[in-house]
C-alpha positions in Angstrom: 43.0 -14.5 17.0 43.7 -15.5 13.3 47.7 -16.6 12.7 49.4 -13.4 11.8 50.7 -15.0 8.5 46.7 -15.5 7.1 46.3 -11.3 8.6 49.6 -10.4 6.0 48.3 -12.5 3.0 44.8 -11.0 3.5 44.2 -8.4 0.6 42.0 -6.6 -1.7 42.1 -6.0 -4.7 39.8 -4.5 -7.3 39.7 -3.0 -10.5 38.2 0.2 -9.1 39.6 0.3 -5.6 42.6 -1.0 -3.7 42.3 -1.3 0.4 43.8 -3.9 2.7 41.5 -4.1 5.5 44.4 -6.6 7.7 47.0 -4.1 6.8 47.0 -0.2 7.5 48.3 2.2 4.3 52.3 2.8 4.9 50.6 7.0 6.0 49.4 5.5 9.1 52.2 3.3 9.6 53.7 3.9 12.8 50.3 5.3 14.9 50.5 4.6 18.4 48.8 1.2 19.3 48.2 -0.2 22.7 48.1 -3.6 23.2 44.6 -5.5 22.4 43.5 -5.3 26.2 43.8 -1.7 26.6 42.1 -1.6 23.3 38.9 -3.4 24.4 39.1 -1.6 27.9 38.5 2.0 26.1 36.3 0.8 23.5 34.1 -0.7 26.5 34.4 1.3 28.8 33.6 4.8 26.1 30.6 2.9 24.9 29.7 2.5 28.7 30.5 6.1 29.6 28.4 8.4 27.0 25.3 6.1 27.4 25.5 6.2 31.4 23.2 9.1 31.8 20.4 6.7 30.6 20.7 4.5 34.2 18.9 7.5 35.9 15.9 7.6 33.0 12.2 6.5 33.4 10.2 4.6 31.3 9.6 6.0 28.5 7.4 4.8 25.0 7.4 1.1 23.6 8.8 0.4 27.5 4.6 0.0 28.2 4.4 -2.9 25.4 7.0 -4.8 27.2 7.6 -3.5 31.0 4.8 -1.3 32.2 1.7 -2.5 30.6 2.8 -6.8 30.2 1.0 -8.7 32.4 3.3 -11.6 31.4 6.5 -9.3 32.4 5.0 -7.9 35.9 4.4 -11.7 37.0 8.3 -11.7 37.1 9.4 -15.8 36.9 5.4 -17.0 36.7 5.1 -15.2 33.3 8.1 -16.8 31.7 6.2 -19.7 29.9 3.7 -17.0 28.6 6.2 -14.9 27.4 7.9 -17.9 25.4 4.5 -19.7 24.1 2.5 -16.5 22.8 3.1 -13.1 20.7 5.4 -10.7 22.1 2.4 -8.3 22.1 0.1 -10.3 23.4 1.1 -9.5 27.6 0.2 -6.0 25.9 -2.6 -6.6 24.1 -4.6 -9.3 25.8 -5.5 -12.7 24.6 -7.1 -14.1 20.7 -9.3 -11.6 19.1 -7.9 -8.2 21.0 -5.5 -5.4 19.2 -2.8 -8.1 18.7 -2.0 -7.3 15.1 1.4 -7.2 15.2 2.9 -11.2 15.1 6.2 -10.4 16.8 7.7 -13.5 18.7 10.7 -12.5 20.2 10.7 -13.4 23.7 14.1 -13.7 24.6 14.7 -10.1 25.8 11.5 -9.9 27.1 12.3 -13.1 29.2 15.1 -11.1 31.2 12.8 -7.9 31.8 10.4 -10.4 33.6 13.4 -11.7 35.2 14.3 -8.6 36.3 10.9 -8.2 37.9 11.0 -11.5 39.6 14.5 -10.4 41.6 12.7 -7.5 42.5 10.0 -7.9 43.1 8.4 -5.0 40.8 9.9 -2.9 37.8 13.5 -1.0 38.1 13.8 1.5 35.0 17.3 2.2 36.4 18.4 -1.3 36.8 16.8 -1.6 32.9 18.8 1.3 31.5 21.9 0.0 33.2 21.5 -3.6 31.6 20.9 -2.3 28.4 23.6 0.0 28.2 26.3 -2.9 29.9 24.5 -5.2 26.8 26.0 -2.4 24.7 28.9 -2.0 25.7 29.8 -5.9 25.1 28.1 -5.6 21.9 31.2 -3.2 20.9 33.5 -5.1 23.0 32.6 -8.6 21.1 32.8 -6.3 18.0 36.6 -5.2 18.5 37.2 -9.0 18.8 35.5 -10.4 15.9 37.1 -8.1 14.0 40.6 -8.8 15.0 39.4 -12.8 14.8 38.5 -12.0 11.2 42.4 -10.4 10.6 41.5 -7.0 10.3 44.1 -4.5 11.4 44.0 -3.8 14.9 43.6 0.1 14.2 41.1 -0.5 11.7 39.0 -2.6 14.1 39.6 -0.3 16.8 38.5 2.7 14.9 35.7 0.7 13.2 34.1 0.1 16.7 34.5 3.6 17.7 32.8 5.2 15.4 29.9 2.4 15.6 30.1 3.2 19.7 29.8 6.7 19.3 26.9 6.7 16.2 23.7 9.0 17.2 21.7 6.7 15.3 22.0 4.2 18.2 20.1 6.4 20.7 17.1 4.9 20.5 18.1 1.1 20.6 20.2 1.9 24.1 18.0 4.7 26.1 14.7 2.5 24.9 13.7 -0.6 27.3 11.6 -1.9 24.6 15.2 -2.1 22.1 16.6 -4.6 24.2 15.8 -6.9 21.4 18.1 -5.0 18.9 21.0 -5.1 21.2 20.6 -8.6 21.9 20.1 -9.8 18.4 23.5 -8.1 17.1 25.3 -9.5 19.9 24.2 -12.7 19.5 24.8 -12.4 15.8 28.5 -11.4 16.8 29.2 -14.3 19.2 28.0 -16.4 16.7 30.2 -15.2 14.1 33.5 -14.9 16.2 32.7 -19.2 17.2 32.0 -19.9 14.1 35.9 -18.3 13.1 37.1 -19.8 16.0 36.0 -23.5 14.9 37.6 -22.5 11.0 40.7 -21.9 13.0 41.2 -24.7 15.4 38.6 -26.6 14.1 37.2 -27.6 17.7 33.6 -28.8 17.3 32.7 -27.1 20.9 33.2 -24.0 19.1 30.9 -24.7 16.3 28.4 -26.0 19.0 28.5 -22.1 20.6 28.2 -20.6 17.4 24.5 -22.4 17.1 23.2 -21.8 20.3 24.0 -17.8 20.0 22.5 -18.0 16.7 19.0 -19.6 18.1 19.7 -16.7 21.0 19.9 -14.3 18.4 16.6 -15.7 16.3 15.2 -15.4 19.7 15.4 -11.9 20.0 14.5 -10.5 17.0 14.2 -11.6 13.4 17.0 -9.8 12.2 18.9 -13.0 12.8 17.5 -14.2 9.0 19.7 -11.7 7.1 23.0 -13.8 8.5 22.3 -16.4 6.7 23.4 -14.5 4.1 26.0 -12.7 5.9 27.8 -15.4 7.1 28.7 -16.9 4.0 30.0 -14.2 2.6 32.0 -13.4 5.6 33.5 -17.0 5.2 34.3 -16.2 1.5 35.7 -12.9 2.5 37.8 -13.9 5.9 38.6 -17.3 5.3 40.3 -19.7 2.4 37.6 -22.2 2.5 36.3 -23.6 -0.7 33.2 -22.8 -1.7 31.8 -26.6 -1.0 33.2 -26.3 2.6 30.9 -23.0 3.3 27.8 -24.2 1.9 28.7 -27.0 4.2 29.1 -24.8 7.0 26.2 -22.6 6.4 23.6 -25.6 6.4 23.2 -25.9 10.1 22.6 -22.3 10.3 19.9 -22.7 7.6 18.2 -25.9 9.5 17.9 -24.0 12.5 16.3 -21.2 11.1 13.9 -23.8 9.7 13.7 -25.1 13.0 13.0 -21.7 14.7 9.9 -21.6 12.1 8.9 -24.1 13.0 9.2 -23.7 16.9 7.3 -19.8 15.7 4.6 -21.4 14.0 3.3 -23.6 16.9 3.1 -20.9 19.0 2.2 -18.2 17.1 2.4 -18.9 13.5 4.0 -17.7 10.7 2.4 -14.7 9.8 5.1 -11.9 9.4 2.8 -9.5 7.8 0.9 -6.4 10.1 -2.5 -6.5 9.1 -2.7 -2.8 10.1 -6.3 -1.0 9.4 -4.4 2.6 10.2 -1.9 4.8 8.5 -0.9 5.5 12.0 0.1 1.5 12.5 1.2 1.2 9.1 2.0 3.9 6.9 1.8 1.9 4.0 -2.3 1.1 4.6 -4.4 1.2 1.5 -2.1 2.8 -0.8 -1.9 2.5 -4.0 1.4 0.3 -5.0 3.5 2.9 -6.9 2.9 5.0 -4.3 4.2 2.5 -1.4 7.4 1.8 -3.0 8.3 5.0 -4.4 8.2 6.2 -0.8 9.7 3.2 0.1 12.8 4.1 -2.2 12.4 7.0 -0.9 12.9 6.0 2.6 15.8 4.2 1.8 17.5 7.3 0.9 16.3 8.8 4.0 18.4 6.0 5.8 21.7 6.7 4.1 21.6 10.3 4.5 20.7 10.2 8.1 23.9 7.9 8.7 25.9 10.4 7.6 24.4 13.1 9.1 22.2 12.0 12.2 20.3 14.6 13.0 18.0 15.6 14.0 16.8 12.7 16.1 13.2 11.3 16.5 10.9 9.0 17.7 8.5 9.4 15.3 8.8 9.9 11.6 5.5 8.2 11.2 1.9 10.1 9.2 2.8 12.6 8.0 5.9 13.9 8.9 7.8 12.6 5.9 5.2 12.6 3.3 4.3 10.3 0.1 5.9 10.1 -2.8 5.1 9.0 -6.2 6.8 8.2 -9.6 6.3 11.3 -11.0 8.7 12.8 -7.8 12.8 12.8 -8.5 14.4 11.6 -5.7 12.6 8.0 -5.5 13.9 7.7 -9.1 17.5 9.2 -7.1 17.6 6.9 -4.4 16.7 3.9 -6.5 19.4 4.1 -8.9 21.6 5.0 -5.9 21.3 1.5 -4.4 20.7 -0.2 -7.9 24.4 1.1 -8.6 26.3 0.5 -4.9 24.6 -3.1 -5.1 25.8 -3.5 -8.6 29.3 -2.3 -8.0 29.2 -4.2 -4.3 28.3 -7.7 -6.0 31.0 -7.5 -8.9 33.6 -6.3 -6.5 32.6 -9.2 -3.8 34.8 -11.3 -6.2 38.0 -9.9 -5.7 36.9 -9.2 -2.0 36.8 -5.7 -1.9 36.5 -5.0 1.7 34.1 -1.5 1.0 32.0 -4.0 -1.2 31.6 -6.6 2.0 30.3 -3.5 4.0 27.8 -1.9 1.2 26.6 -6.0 1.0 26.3 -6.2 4.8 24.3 -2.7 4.7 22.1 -4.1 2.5 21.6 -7.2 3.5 21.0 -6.0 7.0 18.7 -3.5 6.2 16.4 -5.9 3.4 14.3 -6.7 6.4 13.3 -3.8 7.6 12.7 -1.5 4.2 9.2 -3.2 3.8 10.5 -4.0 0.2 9.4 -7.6 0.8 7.5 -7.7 4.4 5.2 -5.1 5.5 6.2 -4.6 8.8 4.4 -1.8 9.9 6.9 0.2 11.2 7.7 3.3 8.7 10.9 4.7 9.5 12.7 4.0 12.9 16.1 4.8 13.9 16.4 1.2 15.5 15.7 -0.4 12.1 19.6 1.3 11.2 21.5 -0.6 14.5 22.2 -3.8 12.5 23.1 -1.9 9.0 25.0 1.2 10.6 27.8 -1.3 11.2 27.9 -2.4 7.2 28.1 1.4 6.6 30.6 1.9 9.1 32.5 -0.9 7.7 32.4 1.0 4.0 32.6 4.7 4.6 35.6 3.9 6.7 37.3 2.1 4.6 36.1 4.2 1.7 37.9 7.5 3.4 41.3 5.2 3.4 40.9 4.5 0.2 40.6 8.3 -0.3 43.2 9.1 1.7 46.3 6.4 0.2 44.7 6.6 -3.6 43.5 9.7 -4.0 46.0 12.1 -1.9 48.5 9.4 -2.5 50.5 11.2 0.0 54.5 10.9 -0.5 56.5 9.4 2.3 57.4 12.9 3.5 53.9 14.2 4.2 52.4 11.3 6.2 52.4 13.3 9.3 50.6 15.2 7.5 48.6 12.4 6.5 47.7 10.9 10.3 47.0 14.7 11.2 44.4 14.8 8.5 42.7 11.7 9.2 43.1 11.2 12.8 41.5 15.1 13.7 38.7 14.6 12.1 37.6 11.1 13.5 38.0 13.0 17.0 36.0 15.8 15.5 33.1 13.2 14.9 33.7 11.0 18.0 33.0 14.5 20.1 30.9 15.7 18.3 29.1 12.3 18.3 29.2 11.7 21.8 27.7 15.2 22.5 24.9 14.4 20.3 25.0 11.0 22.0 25.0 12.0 25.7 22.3 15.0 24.8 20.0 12.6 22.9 20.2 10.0 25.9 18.6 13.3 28.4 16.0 13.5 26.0 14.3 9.8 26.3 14.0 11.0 30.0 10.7 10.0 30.1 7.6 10.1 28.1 6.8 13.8 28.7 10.3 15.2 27.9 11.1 13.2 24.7 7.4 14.0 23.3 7.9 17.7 24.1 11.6 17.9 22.9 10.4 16.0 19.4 7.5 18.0 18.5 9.9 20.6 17.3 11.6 17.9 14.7 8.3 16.0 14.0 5.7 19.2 14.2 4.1 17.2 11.0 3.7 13.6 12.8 -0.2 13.3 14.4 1.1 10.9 16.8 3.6 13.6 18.0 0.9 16.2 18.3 -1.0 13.8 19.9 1.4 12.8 22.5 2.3 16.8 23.4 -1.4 17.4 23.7 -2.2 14.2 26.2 0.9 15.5 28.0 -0.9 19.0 28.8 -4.0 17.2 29.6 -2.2 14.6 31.9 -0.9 17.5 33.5 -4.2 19.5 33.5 -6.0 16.3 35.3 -3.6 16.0 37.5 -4.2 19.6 39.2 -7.9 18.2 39.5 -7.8 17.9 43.5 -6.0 20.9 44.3 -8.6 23.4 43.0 -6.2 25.1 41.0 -8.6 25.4 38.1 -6.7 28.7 36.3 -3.6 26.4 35.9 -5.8 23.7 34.4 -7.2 25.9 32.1 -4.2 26.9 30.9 -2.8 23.5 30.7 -5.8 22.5 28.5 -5.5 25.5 26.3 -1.7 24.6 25.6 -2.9 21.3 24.5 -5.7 22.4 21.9 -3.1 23.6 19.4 -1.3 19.9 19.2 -5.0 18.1 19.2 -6.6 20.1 16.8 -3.7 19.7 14.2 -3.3 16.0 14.9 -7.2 15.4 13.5 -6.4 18.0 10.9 -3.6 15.6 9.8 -5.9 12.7 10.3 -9.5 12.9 10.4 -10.1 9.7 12.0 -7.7 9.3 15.0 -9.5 8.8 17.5 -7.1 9.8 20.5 -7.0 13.3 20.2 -10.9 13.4 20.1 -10.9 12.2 23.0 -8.6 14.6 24.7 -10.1 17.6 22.9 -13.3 16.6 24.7 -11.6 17.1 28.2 -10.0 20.3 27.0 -13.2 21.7 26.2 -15.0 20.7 29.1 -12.1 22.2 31.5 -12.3 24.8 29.4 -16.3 25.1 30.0 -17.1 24.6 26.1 -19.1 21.7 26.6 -20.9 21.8 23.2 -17.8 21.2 21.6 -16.5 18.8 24.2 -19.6 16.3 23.5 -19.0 17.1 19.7 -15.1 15.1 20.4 -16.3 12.9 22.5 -19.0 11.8 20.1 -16.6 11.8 17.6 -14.5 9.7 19.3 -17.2 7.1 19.9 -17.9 7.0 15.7 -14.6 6.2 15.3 -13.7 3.4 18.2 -16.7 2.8 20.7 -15.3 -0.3 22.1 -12.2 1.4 23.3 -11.7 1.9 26.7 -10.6 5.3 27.0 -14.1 6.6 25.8 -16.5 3.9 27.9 -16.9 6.3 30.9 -17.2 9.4 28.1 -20.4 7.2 26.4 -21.8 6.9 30.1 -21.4 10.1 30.5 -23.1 11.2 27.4 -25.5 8.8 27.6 -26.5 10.3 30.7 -26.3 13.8 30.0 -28.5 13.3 27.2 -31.4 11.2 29.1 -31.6 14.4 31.8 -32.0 16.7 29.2 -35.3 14.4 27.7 -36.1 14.3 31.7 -36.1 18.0 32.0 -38.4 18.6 29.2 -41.3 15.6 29.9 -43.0 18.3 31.4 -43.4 20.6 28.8 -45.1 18.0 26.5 -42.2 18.7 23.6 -41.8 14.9 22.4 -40.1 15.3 19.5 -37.4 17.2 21.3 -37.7 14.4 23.5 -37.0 11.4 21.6 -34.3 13.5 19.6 -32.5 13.4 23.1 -33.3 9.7 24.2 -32.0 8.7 20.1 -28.9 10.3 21.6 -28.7 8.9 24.8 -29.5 5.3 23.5 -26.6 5.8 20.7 -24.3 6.0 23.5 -25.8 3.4 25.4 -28.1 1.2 23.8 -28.9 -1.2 26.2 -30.2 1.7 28.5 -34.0 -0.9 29.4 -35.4 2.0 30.5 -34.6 5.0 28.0 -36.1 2.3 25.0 -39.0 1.9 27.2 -39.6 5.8 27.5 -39.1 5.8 24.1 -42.0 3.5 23.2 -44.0 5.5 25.3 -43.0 8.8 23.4 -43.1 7.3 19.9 -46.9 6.9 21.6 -47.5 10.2 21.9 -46.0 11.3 18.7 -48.0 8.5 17.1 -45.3 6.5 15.8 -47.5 2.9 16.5 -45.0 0.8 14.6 -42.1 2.7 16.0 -43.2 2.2 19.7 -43.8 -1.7 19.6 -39.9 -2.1 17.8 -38.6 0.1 20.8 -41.3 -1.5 23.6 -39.7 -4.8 22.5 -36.0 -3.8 22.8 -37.0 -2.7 26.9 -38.4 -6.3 27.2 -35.6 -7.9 25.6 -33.2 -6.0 27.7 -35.5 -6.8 31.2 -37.6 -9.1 30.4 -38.4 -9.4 34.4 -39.7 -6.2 34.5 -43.5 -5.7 33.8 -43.7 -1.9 34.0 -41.8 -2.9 30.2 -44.2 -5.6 29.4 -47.4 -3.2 29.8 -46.1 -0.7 28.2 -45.2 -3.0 25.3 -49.3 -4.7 25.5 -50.6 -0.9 25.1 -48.3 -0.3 22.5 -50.4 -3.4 21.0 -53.2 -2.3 22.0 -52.2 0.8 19.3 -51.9 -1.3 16.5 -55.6 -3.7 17.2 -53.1 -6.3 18.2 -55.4 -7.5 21.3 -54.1 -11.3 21.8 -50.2 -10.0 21.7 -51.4 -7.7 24.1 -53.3 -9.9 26.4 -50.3 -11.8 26.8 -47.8 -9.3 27.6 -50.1 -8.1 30.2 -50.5 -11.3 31.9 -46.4 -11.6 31.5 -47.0 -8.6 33.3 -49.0 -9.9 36.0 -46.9 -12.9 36.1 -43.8 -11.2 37.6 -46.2 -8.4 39.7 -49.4 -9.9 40.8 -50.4 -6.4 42.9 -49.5 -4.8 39.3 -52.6 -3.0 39.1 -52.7 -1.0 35.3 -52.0 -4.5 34.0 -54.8 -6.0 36.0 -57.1 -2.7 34.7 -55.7 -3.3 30.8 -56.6 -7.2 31.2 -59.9 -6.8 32.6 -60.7 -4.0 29.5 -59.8 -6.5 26.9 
């Protein structure tokens, strides 16, 4: 801990606000305080508690990127060099020239999943979610102690960490697998910041050694790690009496390794930090128009304070369109601009005299800078993770701000400061029950995939992913019930999902998911006309994608019986209208192209039946039923010598062929 004297001389001053953050106001003077230990125990041992019900949850959304669906991950200690030479995504995604768009390289968390696999022997959920939430816990733990190393007042830190323990907003970083990277890149920031103080205090360089490696572990993890570069030296300025020179000094390791991690980043993966998303659904900021983007942006930003203070409800998605666009012309861009124009203002003039509200509207900021898309598009659009790192800045500066309140404001008299602790102690356990509740229900929600998307749907009923996701968990449900017969149950399965498909394509026309699913609705359903209308819409809009590859065969098929059926009846226009089809699905289908040559024959399309003769001998050019058929189509057009040798191709592969023989022998 920091010598008691540097805690007492530690003020701040201001012209607009006066708050000791190593002292508490003479109101609260006297509060019961337990020794440091029993401090750390609660704190730990709370944050432990109301995210415990997450040990017995599944896997559950971004957990396929990283757990489920890695190949690098599920080869346990084999896939560890993958995992630390190539894109995060990439296990996911598959190798160069697949859906890898997003150029994420943050291994290190992903590392101990695969670990985890490799003691195993195969994926725990449970032992996840209990890792993730112990990684929390220390994260509060090593909080409480930085604090106190940085000589704040032990029931400041103490009730600093709680309410960071017990924020809502932190649901989604501790019940998600995948958010092991947000935990571990604070927590790494943390350590490095409490060795860092511990080398300005004794001035051991083992310390400063420490403070390094948890930075790199925290680069590792997750980019966040940039924004401490300019944390740290303000912290320095803030929380120690070093001269200016001395923590530019001190900072220029920290800036060399970051150099050094981009450069470790760009021989593996490079350095391209930008999605390159062709979807509003991957990015929500895809092809539009610049005012647009950063009015919503500002926009966005608002979004993030208010949901701070008021976290709920909760969500995993807020992505197309559940928050809409905004523009210029709307007010509360314009609102939420000036709002952080004027707490960035007032934080940077009041950094001077080291106003301890000012250090946590900076931190806030700071934190946040990466993640508002202001200056990398990063794909993601609003995300309740993105508010881990910069909840603690707020923290830091509403807490302090309701102090302020409290001693300037009120400016209670010596006689009324049991009045005074009453007034500020009930309503921090107002929010720390009231946030645990929120807490503890919010962690049953991320069950699993089928329970959080049906539980969200009623806070996101705009978002096409989220109508998306309720419908394919009807239709999961409906397929399942296939080999039991119980086709009344499937039926109303499917019927529950058409609602959530047909207004995730009515939000966006082109996603090609729910297309897909509408398609097996209808068919279970027995509307097959519109179930080949989805699934041919699916196909325009992703035909390499694997979920509609057996829905093309299928098509393809159904399509070639129909021009089977009616060969008979002489009909060939009908007939090639159904082989276009079936081709369109499958166009390297040797024999539909030949039958098509032979009905562009009989429809008299001459020019039209060579072009689709030659595709059946390009396809199987071993077969001479395709190479005769091709030398009549010749024939047609008084092209004798191309057909003479297409029939003695012909003859070539089948001796015994005996219409080529006859065809030859004519010419």
């Amino acid at each position: 801990m920091a010598k008691q004297s540097l805690k007492k001389s530690k003020s701040i001053a201001s012209t607009d606000l006066t708050v000791s953050f190593s002292r508490v106001p003479a109101w609260l003077e006297g509060f019961p305080s337990p020794s440091q230990n029993i401090l750390l125990t609660i704190l730990t041992v709370l944050s432990f508690l109301i995210y415990a019900n997450t040990i017995a949850n599944e896997y559950a959304l971004d957990d396929v990127f990283v757990v489920t669906g890695n190949e690098y991950t599920k080869q346990g200690f084999a896939g560890i060099d993958e995992l630390f030479r190539y894109d995060t995504m990439r296990g996911f995604w598959g190798v160069e020239g697949s859906r890898t768009k997003l150029i994420y390289y943050r291994p290190l968390s992903v590392v101990t999943l695969a670990i985890e696999y490799g003691i195993l022997g195969e994926g725990n959920p449970h032992v996840s979610h209990f890792f993730n939430v112990l990684f929390f816990a220390a994260t509060v733990g090593v909080l409480f102690l930085l604090l106190l190393k940085l000589g704040f007042a032990q029931t400041h830190a103490f009730f600093i960490c709680l309410l960071f323990a017990v924020h809502p907003i932190h649901t989604e970083v501790v019940a998600n697998i995948k958010a092991r990277d947000e935990i571990f890149s604070l927590l790494f920031l943390l350590i490095s910041s409490y060795f860092l103080f511990q080398f300005v205090d004794v001035q051991k360089r083992i310390y400063l050694g420490a403070s390094w490696v948890f930075y790199v572990l925290a680069l590792l993890s997750k980019e966040n790690g940039v924004t401490f570069l300019g944390i740290l030296p303000l912290a320095l300025f803030y929380f120690s009496k070093l001269p200016l020179k001395k923590i530019a000094l001190y900072i220029l390791p920290f800036i060399v390794i970051f150099i050094a991690y981009l450069l470790f980043r760009k021989a593996f993966i490079g350095l391209n930090f930008k999605v390159t998303a062709v979807s509003v659904l991957d990015n929500f900021y895809t092809n539009v128009p610049k005012a647009t983007k950063y009015a919503t942006i500002f926009y966005v930003l608002g979004f993030y304070w208010m949901h701070l203070i008021w976290p709920y409800p909760l969500t995993w998605d807020y992505s197309y369109r559940q928050i809409p666009y905004y523009t210029f012309a709307d007010w509360q861009p314009w609102l939420f601009l000036l709002f952080h124009l004027a707490i960035l203002i007032w934080a940077v003039r009041n950094a001077f005299q080291k106003n301890i509200i000012a250090f946590g509207i900076l931190f806030y900021l700071a934190s946040l800078s990466i993640v508002s898309n202001l200056f990398i598009d990063i794909g993601g659009y609003i995300a309740e993770r993105f508010l881990y790192q910069p909840s603690l800045g707020f923290i830091i500066a509403a807490y302090f701000g309701i102090i302020f309140l409290y001693t300037s404001i009120l400016n209670f008299k010596a006689e009324n400061y049991k009045t005074a602790k009453i007034l500020f102690i009930a309503p921090i356990i107002g929010i720390v029950l009231l946030s645990s509740y929120l807490v503890i229900a919010r962690n049953a929600e991320w069950k699993n995939n089928d329970i959080l998307f049906l539980a969200d749907i009623e806070k996101s009923p705009n978002s096409a992913k989220t109508n998306q996701s309720v419908g394919k968990v009807y239709m999961d449900q409906a397929v399942a019930l296939k080999d039991t017969k119980n086709h009344a149950r499937m039926k109303e399965l499917a019927q529950k999902a058409l609602p959530y498909l047909l207004k995730a394509i009515s939000i966006h026309s082109l996603y090609f998911e729910p297309n897909v699913e509408l398609g097996n609705a209808y068919l279970i359903l027995g509307d097959t006309a519109k179930a080949i209308a989805h699934w041919t819409r699916a196909y325009e809009l992703n035909s390499t994608h694997h979920t509609i590859k057996d829905k093309a065969a299928q098509l393809a098929a159904y399509y070639y019986s129909l021009a089977e059926v009616a060969l008979p009846k002489g009909d060939f226009k009908y007939i090639k209208s159904m082989l276009e089809k079936s081709l369109y699905f499958d166009p390297n289908n040797a024999v539909a192209w030949s039958n098509m040559s032979f009905c562009n024959l009989q429809l008299n399309l001459v020019k039209e039946a060579i072009l689709t003769a030659q595709k059946s001998v390009a396809l199987d050019p071993k077969n001479p039923e395709f190479r005769f058929k091709l030398a009549i189509a010749y024939l047609r057009d008084n092209n004798k010598e191309a057909a003479r040798a297409e029939l003695q191709q012909a003859l070539a592969l089948n001796p015994n062929f005996t219409p080529a023989k006859q065809a030859l022998e004519e010419l």
